[in-house]
Backbone and ligand atoms as CSV (ligand in chain L), in Angstrom:
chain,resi,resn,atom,element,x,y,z
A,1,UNK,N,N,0.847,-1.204,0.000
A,1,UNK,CA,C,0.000,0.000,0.000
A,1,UNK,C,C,0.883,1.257,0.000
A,2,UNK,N,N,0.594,2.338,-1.025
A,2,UNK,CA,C,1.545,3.494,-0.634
A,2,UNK,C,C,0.991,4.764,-0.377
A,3,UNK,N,N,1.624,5.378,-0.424
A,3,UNK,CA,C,1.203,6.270,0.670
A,3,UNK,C,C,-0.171,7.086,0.389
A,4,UNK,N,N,-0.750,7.109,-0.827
A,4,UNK,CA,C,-1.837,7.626,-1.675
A,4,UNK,C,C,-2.980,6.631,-1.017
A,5,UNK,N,N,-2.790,5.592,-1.215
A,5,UNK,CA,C,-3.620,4.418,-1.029
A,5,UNK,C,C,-4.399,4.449,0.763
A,6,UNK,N,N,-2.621,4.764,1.681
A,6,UNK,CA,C,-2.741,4.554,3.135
A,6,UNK,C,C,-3.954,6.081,3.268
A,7,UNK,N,N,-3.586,7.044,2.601
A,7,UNK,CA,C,-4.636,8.584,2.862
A,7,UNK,C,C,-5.747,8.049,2.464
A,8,UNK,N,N,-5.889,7.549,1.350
A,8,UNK,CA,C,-7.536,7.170,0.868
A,8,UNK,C,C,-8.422,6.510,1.797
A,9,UNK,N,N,-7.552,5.388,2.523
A,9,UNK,CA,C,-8.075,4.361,3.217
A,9,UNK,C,C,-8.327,5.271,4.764
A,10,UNK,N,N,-7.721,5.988,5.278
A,10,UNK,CA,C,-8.144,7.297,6.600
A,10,UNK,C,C,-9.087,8.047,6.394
A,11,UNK,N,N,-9.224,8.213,5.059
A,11,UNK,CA,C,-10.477,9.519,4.531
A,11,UNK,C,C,-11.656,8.545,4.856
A,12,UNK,N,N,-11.664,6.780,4.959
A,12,UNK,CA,C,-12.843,6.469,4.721
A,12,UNK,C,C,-13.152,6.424,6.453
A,13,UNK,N,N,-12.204,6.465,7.073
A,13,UNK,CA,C,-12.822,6.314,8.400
A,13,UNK,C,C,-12.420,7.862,9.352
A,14,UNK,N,N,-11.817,8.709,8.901
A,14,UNK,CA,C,-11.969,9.641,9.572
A,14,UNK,C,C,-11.892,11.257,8.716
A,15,UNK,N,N,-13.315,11.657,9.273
A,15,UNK,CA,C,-13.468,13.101,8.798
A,15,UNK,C,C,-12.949,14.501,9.122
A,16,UNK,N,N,-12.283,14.188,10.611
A,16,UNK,CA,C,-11.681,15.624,10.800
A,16,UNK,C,C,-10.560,15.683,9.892
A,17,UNK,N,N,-10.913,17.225,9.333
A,17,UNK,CA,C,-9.335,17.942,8.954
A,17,UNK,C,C,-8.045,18.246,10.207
A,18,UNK,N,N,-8.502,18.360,11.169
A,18,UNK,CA,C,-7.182,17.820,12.085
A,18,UNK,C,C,-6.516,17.006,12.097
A,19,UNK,N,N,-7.561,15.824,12.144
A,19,UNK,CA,C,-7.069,14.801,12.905
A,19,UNK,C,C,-6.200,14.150,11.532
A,20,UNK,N,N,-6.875,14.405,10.479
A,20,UNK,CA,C,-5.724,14.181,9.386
A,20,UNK,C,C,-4.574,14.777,8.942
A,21,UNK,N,N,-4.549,16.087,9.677
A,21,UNK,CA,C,-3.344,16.839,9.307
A,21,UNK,C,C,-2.414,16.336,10.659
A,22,UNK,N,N,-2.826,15.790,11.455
A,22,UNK,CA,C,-2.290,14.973,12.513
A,22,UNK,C,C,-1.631,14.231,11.950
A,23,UNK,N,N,-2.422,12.880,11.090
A,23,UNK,CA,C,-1.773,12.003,11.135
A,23,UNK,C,C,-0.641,12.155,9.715
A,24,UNK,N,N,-0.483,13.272,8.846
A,24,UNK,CA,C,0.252,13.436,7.616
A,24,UNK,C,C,1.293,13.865,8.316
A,25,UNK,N,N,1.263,14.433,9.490
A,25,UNK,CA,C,2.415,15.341,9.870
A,25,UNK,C,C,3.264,14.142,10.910
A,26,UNK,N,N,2.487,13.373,11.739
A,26,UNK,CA,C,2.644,11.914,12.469
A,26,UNK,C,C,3.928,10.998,11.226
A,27,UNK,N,N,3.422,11.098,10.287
A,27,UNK,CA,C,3.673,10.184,8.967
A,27,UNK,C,C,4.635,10.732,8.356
A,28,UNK,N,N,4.867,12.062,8.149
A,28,UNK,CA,C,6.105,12.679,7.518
A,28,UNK,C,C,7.138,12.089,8.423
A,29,UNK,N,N,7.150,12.437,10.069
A,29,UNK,CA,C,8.382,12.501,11.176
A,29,UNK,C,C,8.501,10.839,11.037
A,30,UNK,N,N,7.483,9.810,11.067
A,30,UNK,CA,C,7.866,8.212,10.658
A,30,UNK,C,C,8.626,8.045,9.412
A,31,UNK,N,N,7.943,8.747,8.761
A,31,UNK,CA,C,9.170,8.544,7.702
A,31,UNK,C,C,10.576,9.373,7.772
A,32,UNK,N,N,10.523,10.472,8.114
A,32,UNK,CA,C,12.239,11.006,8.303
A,32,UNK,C,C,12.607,10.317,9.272
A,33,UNK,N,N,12.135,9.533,10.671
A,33,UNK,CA,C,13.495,9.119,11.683
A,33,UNK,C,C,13.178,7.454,11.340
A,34,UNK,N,N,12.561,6.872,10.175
A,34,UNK,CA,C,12.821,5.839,9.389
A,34,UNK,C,C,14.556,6.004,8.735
A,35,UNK,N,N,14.503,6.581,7.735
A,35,UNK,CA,C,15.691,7.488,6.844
A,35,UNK,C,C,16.749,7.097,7.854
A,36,UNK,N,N,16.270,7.703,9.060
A,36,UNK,CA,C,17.933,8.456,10.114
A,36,UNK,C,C,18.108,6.954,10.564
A,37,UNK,N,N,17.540,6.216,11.054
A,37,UNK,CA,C,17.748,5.074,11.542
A,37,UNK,C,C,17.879,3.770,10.890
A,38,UNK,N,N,17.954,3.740,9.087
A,38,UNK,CA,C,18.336,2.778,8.810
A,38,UNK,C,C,17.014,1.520,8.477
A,39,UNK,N,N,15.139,1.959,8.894
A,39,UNK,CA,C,14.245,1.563,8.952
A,39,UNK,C,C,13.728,1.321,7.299
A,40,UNK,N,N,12.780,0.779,7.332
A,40,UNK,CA,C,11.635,0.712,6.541
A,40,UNK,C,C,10.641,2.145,6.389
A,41,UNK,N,N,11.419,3.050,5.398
A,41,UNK,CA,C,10.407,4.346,5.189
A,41,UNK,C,C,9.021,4.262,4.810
A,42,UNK,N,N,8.813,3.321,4.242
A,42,UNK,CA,C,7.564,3.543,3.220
A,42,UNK,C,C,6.597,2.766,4.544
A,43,UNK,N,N,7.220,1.808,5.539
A,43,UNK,CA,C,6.774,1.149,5.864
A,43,UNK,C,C,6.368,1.820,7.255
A,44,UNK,N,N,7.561,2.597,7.543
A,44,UNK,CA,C,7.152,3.586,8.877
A,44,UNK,C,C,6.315,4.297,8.857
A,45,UNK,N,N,6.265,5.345,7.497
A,45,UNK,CA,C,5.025,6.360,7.164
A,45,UNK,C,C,3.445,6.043,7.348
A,46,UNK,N,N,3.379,4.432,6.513
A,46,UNK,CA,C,2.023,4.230,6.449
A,46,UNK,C,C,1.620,3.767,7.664
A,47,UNK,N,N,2.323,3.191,8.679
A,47,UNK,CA,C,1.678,3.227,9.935
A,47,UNK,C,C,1.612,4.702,10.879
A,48,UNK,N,N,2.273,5.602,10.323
A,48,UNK,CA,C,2.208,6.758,11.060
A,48,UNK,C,C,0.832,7.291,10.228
A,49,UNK,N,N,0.767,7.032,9.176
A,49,UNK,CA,C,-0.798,7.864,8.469
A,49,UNK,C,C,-1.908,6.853,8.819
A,50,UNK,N,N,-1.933,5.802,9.205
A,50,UNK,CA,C,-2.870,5.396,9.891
A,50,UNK,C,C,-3.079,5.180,11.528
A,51,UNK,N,N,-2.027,5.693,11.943
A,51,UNK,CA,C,-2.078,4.883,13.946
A,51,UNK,C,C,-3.127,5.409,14.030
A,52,UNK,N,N,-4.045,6.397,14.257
A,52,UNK,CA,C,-4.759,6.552,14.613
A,52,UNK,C,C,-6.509,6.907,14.163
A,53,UNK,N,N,-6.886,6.025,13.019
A,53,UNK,CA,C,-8.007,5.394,12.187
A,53,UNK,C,C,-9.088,5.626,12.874
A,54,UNK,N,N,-9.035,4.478,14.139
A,54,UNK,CA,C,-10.071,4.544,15.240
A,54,UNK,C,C,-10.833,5.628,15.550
A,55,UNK,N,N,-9.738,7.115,16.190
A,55,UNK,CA,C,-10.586,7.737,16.802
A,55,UNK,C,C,-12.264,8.534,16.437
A,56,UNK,N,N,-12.223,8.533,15.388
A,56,UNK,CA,C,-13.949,8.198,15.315
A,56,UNK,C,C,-14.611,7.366,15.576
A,57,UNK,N,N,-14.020,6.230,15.395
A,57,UNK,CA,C,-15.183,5.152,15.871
A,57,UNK,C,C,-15.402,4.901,17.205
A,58,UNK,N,N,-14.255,5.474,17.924
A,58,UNK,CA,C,-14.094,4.829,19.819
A,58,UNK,C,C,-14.797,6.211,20.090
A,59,UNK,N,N,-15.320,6.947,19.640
A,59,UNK,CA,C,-15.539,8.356,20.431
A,59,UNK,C,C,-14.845,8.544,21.854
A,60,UNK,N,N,-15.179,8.736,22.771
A,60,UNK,CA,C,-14.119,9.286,24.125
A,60,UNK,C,C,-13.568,7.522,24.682
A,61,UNK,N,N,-14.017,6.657,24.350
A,61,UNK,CA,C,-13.422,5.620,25.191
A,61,UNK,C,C,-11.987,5.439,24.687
A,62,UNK,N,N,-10.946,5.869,25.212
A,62,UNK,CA,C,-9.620,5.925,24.844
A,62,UNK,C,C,-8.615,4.386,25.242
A,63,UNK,N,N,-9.979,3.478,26.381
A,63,UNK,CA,C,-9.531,2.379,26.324
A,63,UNK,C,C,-9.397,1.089,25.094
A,64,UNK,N,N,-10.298,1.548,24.006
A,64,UNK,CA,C,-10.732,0.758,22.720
A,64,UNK,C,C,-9.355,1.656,21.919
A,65,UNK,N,N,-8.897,2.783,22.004
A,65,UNK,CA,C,-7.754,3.039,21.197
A,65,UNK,C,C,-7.023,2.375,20.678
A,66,UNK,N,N,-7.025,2.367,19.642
A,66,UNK,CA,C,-5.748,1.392,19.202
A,66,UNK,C,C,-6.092,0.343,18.697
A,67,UNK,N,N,-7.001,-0.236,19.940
A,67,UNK,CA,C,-7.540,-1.688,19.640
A,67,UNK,C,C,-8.315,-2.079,18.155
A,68,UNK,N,N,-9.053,-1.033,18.459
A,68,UNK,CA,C,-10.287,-0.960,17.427
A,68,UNK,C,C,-9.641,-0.336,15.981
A,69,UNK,N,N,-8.462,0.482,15.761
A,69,UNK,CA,C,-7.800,0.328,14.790
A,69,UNK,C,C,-7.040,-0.561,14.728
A,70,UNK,N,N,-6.473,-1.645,15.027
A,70,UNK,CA,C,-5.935,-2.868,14.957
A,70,UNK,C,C,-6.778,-3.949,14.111
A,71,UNK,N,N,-8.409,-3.386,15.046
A,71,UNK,CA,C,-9.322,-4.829,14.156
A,71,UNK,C,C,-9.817,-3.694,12.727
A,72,UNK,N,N,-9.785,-2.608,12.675
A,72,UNK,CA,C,-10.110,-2.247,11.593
A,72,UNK,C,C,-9.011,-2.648,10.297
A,73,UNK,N,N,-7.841,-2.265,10.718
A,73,UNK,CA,C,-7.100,-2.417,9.340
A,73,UNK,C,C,-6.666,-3.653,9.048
A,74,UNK,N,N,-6.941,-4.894,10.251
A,74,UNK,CA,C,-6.884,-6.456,9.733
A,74,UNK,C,C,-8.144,-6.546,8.358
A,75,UNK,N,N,-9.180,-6.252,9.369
A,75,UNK,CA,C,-10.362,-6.127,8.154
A,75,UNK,C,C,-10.232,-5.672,6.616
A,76,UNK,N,N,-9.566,-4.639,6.499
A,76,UNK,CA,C,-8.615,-3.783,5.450
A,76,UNK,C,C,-7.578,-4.845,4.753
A,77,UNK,N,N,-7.061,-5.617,5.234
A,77,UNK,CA,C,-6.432,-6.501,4.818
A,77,UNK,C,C,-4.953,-6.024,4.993
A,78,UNK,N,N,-4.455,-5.226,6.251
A,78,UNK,CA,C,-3.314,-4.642,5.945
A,78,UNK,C,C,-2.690,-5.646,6.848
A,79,UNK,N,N,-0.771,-5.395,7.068
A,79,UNK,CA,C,-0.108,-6.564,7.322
A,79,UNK,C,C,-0.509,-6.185,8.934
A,80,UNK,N,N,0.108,-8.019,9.135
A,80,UNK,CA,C,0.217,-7.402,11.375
A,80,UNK,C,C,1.375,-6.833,11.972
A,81,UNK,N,N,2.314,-6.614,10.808
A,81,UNK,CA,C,3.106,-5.505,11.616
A,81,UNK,C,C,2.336,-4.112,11.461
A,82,UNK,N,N,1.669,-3.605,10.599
A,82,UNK,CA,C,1.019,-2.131,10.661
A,82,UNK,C,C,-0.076,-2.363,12.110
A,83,UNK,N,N,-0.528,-3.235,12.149
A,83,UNK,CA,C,-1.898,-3.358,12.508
A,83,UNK,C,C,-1.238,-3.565,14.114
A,84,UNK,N,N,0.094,-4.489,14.773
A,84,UNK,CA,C,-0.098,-4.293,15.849
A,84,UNK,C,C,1.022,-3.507,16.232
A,85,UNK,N,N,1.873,-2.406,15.219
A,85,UNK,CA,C,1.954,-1.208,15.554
A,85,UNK,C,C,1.475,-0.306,16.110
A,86,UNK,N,N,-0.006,-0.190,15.268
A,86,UNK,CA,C,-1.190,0.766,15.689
A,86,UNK,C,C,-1.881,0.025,17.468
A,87,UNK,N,N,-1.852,-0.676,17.176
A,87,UNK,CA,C,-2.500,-1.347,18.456
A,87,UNK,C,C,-1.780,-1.012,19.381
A,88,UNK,N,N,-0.421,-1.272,20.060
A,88,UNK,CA,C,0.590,-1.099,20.643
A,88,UNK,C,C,0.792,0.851,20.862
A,89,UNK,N,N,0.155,1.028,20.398
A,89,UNK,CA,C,0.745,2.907,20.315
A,89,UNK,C,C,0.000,3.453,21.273
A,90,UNK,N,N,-1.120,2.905,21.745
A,90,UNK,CA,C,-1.913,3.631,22.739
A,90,UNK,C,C,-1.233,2.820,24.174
A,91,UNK,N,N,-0.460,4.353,24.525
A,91,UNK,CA,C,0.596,4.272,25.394
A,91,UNK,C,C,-0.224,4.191,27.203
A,92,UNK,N,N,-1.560,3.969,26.726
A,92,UNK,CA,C,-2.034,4.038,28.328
A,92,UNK,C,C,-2.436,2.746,28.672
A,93,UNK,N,N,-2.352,1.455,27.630
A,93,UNK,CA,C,-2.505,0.413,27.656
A,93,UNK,C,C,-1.102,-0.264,27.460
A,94,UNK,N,N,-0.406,0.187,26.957
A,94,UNK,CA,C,0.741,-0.180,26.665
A,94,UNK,C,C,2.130,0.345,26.727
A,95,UNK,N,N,3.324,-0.579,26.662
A,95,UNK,CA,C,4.463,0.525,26.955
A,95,UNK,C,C,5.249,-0.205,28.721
A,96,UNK,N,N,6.259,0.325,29.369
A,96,UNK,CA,C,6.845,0.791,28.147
A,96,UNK,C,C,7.417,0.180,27.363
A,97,UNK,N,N,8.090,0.938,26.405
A,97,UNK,CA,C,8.428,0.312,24.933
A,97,UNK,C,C,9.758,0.319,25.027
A,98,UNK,N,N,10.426,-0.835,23.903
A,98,UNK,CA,C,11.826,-0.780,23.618
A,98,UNK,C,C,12.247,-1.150,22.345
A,99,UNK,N,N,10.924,-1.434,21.488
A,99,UNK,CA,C,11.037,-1.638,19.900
A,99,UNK,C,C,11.721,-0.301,19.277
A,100,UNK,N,N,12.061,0.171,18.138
A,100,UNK,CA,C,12.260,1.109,17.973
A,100,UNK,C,C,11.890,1.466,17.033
A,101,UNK,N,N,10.831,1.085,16.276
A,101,UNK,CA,C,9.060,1.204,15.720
A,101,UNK,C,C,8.242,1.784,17.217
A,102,UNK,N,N,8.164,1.079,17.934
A,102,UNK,CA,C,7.471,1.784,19.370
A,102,UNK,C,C,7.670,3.037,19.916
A,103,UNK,N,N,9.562,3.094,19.588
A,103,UNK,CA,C,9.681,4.037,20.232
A,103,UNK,C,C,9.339,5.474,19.820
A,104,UNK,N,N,9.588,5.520,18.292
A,104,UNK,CA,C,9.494,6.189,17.639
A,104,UNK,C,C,8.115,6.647,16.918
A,105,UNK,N,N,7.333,5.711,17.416
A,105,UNK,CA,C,6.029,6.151,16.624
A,105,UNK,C,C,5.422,7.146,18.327
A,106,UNK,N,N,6.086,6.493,19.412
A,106,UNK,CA,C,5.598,7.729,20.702
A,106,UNK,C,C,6.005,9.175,20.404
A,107,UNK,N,N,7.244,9.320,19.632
A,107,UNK,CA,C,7.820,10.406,19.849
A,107,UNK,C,C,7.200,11.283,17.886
A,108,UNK,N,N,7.152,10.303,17.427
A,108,UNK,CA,C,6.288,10.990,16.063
A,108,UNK,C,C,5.066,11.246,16.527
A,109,UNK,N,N,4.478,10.945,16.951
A,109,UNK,CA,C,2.602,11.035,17.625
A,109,UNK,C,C,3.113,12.508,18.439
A,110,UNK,N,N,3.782,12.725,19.284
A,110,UNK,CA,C,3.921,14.111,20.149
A,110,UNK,C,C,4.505,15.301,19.734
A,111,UNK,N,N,5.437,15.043,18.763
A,111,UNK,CA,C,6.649,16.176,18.225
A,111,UNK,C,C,5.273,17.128,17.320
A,112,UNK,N,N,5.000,15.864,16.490
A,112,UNK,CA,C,3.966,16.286,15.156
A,112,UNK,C,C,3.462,17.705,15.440
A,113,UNK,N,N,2.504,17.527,16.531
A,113,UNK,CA,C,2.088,19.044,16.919
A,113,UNK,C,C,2.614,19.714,17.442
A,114,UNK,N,N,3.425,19.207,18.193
A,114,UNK,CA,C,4.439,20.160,19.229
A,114,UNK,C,C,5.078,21.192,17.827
A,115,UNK,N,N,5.661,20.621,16.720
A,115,UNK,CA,C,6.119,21.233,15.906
A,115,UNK,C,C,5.566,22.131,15.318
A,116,UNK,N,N,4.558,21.815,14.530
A,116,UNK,CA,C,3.107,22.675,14.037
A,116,UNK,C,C,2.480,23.718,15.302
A,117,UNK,N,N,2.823,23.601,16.455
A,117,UNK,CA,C,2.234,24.779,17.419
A,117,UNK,C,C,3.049,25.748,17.443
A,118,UNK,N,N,4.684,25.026,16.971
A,118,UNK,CA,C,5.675,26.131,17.153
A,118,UNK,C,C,5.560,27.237,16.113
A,119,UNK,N,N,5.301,26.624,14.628
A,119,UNK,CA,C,5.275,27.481,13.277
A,119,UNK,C,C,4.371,28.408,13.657
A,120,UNK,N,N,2.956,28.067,14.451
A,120,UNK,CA,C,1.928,28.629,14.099
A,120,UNK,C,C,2.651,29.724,15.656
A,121,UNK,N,N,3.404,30.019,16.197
A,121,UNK,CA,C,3.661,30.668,16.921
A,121,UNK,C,C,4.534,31.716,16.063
A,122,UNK,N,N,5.073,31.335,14.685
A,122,UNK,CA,C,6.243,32.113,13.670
A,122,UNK,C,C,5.334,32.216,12.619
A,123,UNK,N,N,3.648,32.295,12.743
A,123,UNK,CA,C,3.141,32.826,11.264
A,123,UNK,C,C,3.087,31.741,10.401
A,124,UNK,N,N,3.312,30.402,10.767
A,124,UNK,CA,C,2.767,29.782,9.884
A,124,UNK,C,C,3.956,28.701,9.344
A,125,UNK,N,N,4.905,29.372,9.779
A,125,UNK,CA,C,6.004,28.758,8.839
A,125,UNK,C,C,7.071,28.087,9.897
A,126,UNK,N,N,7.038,27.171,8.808
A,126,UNK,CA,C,7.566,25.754,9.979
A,126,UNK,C,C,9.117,25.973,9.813
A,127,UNK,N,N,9.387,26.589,8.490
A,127,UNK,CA,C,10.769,26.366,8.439
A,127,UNK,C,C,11.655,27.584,9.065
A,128,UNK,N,N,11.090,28.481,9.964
A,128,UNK,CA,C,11.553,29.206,10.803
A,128,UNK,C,C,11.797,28.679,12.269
A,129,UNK,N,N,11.221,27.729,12.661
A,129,UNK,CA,C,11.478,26.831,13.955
A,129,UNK,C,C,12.854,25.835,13.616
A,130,UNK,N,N,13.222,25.899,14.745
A,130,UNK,CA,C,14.375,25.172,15.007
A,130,UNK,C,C,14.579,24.527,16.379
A,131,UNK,N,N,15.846,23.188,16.248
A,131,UNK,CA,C,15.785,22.660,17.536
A,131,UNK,C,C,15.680,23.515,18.983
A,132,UNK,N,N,16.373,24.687,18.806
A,132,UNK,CA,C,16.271,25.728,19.726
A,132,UNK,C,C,14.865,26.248,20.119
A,133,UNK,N,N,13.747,26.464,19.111
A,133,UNK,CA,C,12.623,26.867,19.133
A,133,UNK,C,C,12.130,25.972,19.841
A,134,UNK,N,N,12.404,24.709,19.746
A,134,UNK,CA,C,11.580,23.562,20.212
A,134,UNK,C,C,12.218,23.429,21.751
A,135,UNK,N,N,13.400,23.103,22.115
A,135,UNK,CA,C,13.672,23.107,23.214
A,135,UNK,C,C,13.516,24.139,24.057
A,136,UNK,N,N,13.335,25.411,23.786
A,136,UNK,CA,C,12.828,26.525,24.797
A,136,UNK,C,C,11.631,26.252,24.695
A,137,UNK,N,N,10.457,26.049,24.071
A,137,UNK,CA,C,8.900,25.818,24.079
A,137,UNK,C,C,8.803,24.721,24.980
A,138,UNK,N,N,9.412,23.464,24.886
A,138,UNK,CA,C,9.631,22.567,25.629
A,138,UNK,C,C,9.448,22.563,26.797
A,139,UNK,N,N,10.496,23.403,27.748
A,139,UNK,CA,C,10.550,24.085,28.693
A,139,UNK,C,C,9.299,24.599,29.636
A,140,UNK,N,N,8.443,25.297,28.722
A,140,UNK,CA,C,7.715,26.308,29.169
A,140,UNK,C,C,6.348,25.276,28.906
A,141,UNK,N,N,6.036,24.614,30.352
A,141,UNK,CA,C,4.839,23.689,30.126
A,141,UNK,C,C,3.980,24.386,30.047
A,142,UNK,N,N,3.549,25.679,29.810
A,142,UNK,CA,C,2.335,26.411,29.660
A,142,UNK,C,C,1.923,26.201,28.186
A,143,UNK,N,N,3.287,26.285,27.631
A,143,UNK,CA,C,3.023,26.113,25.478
A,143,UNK,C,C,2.836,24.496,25.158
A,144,UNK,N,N,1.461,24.336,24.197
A,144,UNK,CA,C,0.909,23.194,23.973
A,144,UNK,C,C,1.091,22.415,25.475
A,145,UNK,N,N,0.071,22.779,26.283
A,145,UNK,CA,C,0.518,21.997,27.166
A,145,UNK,C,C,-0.564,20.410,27.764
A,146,UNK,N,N,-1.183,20.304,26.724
A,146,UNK,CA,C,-1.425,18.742,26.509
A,146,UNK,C,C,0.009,17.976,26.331
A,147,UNK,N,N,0.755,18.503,25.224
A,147,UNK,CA,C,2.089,17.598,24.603
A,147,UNK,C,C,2.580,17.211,25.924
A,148,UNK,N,N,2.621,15.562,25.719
A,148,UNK,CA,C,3.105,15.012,27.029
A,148,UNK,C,C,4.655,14.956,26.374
A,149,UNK,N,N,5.421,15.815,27.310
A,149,UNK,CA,C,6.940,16.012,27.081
A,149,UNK,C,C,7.994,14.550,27.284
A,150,UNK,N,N,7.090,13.509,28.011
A,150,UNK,CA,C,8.185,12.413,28.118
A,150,UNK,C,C,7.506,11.461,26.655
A,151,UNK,N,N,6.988,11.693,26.237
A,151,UNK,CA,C,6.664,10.887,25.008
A,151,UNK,C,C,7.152,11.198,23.841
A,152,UNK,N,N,7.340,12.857,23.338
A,152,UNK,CA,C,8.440,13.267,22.921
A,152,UNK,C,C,9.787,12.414,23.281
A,153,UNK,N,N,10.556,12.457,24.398
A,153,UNK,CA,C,11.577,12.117,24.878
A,153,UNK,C,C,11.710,10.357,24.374
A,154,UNK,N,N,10.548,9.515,24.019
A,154,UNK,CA,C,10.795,8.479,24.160
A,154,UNK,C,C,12.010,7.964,22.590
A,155,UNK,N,N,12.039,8.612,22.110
A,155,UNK,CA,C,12.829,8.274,20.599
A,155,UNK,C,C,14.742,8.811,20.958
A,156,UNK,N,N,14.743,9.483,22.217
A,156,UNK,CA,C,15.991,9.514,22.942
A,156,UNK,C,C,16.757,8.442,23.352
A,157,UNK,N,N,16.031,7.272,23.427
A,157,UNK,CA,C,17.010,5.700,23.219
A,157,UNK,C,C,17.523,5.579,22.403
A,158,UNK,N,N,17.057,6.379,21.230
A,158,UNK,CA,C,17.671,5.621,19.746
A,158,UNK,C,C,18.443,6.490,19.173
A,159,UNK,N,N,18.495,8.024,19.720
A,159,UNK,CA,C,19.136,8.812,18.744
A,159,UNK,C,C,19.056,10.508,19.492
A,160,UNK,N,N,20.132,10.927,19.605
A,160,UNK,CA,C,20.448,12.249,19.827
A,160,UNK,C,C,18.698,13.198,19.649
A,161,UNK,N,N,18.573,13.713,20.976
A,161,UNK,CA,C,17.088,14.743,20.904
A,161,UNK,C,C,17.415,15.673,20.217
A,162,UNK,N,N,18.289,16.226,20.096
A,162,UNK,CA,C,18.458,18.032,19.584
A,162,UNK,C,C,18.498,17.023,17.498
A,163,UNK,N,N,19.208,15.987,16.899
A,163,UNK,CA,C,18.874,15.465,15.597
A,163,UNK,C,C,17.609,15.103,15.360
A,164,UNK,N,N,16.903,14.485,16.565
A,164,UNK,CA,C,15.436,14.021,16.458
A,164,UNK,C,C,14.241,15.609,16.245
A,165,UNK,N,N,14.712,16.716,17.061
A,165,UNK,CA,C,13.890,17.836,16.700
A,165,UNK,C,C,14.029,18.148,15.040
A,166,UNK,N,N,15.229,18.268,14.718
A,166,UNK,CA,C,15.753,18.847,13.446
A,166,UNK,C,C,15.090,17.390,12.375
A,167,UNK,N,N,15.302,16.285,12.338
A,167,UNK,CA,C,14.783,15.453,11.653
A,167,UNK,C,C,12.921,15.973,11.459
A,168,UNK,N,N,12.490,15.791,12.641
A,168,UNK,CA,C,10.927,16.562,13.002
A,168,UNK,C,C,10.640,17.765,12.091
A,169,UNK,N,N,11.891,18.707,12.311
A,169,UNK,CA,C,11.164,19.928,11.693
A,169,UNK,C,C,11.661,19.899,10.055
A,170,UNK,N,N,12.545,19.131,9.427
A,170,UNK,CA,C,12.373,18.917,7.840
A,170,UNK,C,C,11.338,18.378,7.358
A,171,UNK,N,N,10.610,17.156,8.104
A,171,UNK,CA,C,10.006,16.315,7.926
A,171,UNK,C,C,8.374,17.193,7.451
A,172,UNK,N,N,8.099,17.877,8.308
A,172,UNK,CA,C,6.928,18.492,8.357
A,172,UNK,C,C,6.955,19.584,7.211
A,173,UNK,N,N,8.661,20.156,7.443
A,173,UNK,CA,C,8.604,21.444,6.471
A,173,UNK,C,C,7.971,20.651,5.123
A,174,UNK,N,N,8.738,19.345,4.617
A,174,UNK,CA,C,9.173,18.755,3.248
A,174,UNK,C,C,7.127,18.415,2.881
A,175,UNK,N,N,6.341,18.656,3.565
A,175,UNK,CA,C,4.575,18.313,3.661
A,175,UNK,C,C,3.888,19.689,4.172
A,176,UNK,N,N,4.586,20.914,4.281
A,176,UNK,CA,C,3.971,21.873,4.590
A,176,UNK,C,C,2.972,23.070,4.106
A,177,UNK,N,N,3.450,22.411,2.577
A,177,UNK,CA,C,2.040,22.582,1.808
A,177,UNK,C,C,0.528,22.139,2.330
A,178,UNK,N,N,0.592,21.100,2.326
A,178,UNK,CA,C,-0.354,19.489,2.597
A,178,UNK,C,C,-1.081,20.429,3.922
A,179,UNK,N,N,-0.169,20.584,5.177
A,179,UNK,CA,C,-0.675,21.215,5.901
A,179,UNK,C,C,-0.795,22.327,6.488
A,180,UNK,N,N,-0.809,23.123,5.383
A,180,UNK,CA,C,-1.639,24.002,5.580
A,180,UNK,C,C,-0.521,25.181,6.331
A,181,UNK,N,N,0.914,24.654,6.137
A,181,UNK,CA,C,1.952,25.873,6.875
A,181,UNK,C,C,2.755,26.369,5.770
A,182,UNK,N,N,3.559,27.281,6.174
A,182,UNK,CA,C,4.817,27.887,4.936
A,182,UNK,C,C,6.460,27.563,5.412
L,1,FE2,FE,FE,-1.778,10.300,17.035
């Protein structure tokens, strides 16, 4: 499935324009710290554009997370590494982690917006943020302060934080059309 195919197949189960610019921006950073680490790109992305399928169908029960995209994209016919990727990602059932698919899909799921809150703090434009931007925002738990900061941190097993921001913020720039930044 590529990556045209993995968007088509999200459009059929989820309607927010967020939650999809979520998961494109989720899916860019899987695929750049794929690249950095030597991974499966094509293979990292499409589970980053789908981890999170479900949340329309679970409405607030955050305990079916995951789950219920797990049995959706078996149904879909997709492989069981995508499927218990996605399953495995809902970090309140699961974790902690030491895969480095696991680890990294925690820290793509948190950066994603963390990154996109920063642009939209510079007008829009992502490619004015930098690791610096990110680590002082970081800091200041008042900014995005849902972003759970140790879930970010979890892709720090595998690889230098201050390369993992900078990987983050190409990743998003290189789709910043798509969403909607400059
Ligand atoms: Fe997510």
């Amino acid at each position: 499935m590529d990556r045209d195919h993995a968007l088509a197949l999200l459009g059929r189960y989820v309607t927010s324009e967020s939650l999809t610019r979520h998961c494109i921006a989720t899916a860019a950073v899987m695929r750049g710290l794929a690249q950095t680490l030597g991974e499966d790109a094509d293979l990292w992305e499409r589970i980053g554009i789908l981890h999170d399928i479900d949340f329309e169908i679970i409405g607030e029960d955050m305990t079916r997370h995951g789950i219920e995209g797990a049995r959706t994209l078996r149904e879909e016919g997709l492989s069981e590494e995508v499927c218990q990727a996605v399953e495995r990602h809902n970090h309140t059932l699961f974790g902690p982690y030491t895969e480095p698919l696991d680890l990294a899909l925690q820290s793509a799921d948190s950066i994603s917006g963390f990154v996109i809150a920063c642009a939209l703090v510079k007008g829009g434009a992502v490619t004015d943020v930098t690791p610096k931007t990110i680590r002082k925002k970081l800091k200041d738990k008042t900014f995005a302060a849902g972003c759970a900061r140790e879930r970010i941190a979890a892709v720090g097993a595998l690889m230098d934080l201050t390369d993992f921001y900078q990987v983050a913020i190409d990743a998003i720039a290189d789709r910043r059309e798509e969403l909607g930044l400059r």
